[in-house]
Steps between C-alpha positions, in 0.01 A plus 500: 500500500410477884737280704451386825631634815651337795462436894827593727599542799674794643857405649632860513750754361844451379741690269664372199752650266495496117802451268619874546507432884198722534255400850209470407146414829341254428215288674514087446186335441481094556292358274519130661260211404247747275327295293147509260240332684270603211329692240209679424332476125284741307260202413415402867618813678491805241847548538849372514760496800756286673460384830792533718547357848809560721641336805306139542204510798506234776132379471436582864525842412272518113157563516267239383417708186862576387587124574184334269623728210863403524389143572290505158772716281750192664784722647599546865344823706674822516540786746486773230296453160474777261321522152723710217307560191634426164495477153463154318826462373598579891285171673760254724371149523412444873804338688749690339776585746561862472904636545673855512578478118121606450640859469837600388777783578440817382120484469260712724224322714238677732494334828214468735474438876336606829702782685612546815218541760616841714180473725312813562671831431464867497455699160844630525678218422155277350480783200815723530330823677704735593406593857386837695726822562730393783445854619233826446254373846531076344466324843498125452352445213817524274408141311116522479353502161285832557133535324355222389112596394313807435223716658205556368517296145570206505509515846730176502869330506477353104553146427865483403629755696898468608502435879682288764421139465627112410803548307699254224324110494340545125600346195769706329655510124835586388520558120731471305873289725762455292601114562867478547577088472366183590639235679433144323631323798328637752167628361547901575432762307670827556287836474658835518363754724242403792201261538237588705430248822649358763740210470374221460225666279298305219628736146334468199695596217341567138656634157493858533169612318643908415849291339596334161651104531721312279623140510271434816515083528108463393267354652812455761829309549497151598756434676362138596517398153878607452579136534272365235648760294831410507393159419325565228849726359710230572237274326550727199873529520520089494294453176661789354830364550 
């Protein structure tokens, strides 16, 4: 079994407490008006995924490309559409309104996001080097990154090598956040420890692939069909009566 993930939004870090008044950082995630836009098949498209959009477009701002396919799958443009791959028994029927109760407390989730762009910085603090003697004849050049190449073979700086340059901006994973609550009300989802990004950051969190889960809501929880399902109990409790 493969559920999907989910698109959020960064709001920041908080602390909570558990029942044994113990403080525990955590970092909220919004998960707002997610919804499936879509899914892939393995008849027309060799596999299977959900396609999830976040935070609806103005059309002004949708390319022409992005708008035609929402305009033929019949749901609004999104800023932020992602494709999570699943299993069969894990496929949401496009339109589905996604909700916090997708994952539950106690569970671990990997989260993904773009980090914090530091702009360009020396290989000190870009990979952790430690520096030059600050004495024995070092005159300015305590932070340089000393030899990069080699003399006569290869006679080159290899590809690879650790050296000053663009630092943070990439796409970064964290395995394996513990997920301290949900909040029904108001769509967060609490993750212990830190999230890569900025606030404000697009997060995409996914079942952790290295854990074991139990009593995960499958394909999700529906929290838009609550209503209908209290209906239908009450329904039963009438005849039954």
């Amino acid at each position: 079994m493969k559920r999907s993930g989910l698109i959020t939004t960064k709001i920041g870090m908080t602390r909570l407490y558990d029942d044994g008044g113990v403080a525990h950082p955590v970092t909220v995630l919004a998960v707002g008006d997610c919804a499936v836009i879509g899914n892939r098949t393995m008849d027309k498209n060799g596999y299977v995924a959900n396609i999830l959009g976040l935070r609806e477009a103005k059309a002004k701002h949708v390319a022409k490309p992005q708008k035609v396919a929402a305009e033929k799958a019949g749901v609004k443009p999104y800023r932020k559409v992602v494709e999570f791959r699943v299993t069969d028994d894990c496929v949401i029927p496009a339109g589905t309104q996604l909700s916090a109760s997708h994952f539950i407390a106690g569970q671990f989730v990997d989260v993904q996001a773009t980090s914090k762009g530091k702009g360009f910085q020396g290989a000190m603090k870009r990979h952790n080097f430690g520096g030059k003697e600050a004495t024995h004849g070092v005159l300015k050049a305590h932070r340089s990154i000393g030899g990069t190449g080699m003399r006569e073979w290869p006679g080159r700086v290899l590809k690879g090598k650790k050296m000053a340059g663009q630092m943070g901006n990439e796409t970064v994973t964290v395995q394996n956040l513990k997920v301290f609550g949900t909040d029904a009300a108001e769509n967060l989802i609490f993750v212990e420890g830190a999230v890569p990004g900025a606030n404000g950051t697009f997060v995409l969190v996914t079942d952790a692939v290295k854990k074991e889960h139990a009593d995960l809501p499958v394909p999700t929880s529906l929290n838009n069909n609550d209503a209908a399902q209290q209906a239908t109990e009450t329904e039963t409790e009438t005849v039954a009566e």
